[in-house]
C-alpha positions in Angstrom: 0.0 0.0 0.0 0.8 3.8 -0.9 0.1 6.9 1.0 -0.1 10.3 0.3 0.6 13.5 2.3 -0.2 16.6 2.0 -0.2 19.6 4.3 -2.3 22.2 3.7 -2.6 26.1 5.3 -6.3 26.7 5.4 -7.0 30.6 4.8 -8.9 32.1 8.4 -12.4 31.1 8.8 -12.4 28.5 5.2 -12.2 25.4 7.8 -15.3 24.4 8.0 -15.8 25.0 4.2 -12.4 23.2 3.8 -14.2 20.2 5.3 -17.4 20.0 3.9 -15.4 20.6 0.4 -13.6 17.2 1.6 -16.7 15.4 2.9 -18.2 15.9 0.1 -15.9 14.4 -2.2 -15.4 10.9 -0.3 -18.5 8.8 -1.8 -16.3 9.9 -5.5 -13.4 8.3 -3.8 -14.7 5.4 -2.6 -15.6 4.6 -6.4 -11.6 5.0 -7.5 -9.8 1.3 -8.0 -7.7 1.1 -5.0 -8.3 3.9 -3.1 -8.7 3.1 0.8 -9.5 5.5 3.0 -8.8 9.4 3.7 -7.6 11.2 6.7 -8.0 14.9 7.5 -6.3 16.3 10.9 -6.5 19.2 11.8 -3.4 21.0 14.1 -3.7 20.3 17.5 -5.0 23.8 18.3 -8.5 24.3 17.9 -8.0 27.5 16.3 -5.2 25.8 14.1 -5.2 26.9 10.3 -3.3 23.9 9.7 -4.4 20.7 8.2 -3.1 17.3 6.7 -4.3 14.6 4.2 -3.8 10.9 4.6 -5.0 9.5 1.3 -4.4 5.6 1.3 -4.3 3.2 -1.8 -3.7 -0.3 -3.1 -0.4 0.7 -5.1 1.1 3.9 -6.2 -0.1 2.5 -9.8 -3.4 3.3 -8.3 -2.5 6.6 -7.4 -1.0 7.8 -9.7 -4.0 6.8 -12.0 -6.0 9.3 -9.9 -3.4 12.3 -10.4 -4.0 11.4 -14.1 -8.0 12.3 -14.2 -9.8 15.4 -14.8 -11.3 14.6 -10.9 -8.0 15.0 -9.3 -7.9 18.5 -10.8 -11.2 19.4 -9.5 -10.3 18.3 -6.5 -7.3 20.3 -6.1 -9.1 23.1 -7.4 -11.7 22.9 -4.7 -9.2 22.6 -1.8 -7.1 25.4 -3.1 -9.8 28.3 -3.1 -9.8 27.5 0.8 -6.0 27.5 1.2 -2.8 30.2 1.4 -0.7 27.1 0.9 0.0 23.2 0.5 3.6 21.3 0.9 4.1 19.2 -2.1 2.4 16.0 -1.7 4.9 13.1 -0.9 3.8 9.6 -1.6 5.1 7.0 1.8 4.9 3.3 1.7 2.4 2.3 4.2 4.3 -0.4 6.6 1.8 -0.9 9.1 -2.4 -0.3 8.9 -5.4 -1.7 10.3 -8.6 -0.6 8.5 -11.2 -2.4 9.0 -12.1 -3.1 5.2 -15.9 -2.8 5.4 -15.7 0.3 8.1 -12.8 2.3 6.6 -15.0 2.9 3.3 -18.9 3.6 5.2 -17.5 6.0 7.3 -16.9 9.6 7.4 -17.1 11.7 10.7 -16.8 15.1 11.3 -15.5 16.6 14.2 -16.5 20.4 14.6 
């Protein structure tokens, strides 16, 4: 498995927007081949303009045929209008997980 990080500097009150942009956008997700699950944290203030994506997949193949469709660029282009700036996404090996397979895809919670 593949993951992908990205950090992301959310522009003063865009967070919430920020997150319902992302919410909205998992059920398209969970249709890609190999995609896994998503994880967005937010900086451990509560205030915290800061946030990160954890995008997991089956193989960077997988990934990589996602950067390659016109719904990564609408994605991108959704995220940005909420954002002063992102860190260039790096792709990690994932060593370790534990997803449950039928939970990690049902669920998306929202914390604020």
């Amino acid at each position: 498995m593949i993951a992908r990080v990205t950090h992301y500097r959310i522009r003063p009150g865009k967070m919430e927007e920020f997150t319902s942009i992302t919410e909205s956008l998992v059920p398209a997700l969970d249709k890609l081949h190999g995609f896994r699950v998503l994880l967005m944290l937010r900086g451990p203030e509560e205030e915290s303009h800061e946030a990160t994506a954890i995008s997991v997949w089956d193989t960077a193949a997988d990934l990589r045929n996602c950067d390659n469709s016109d719904f990564y660029y609408h994605v991108v282009a959704q995220l940005m209008a909420c954002c002063e700036s992102f860190s260039p996404m790096k792709e990690q090996e994932v060593l370790v997980s534990k997803f449950p397979a039928a939970h990690a895809k049902s669920q998306s919670r929202r914390t604020f």
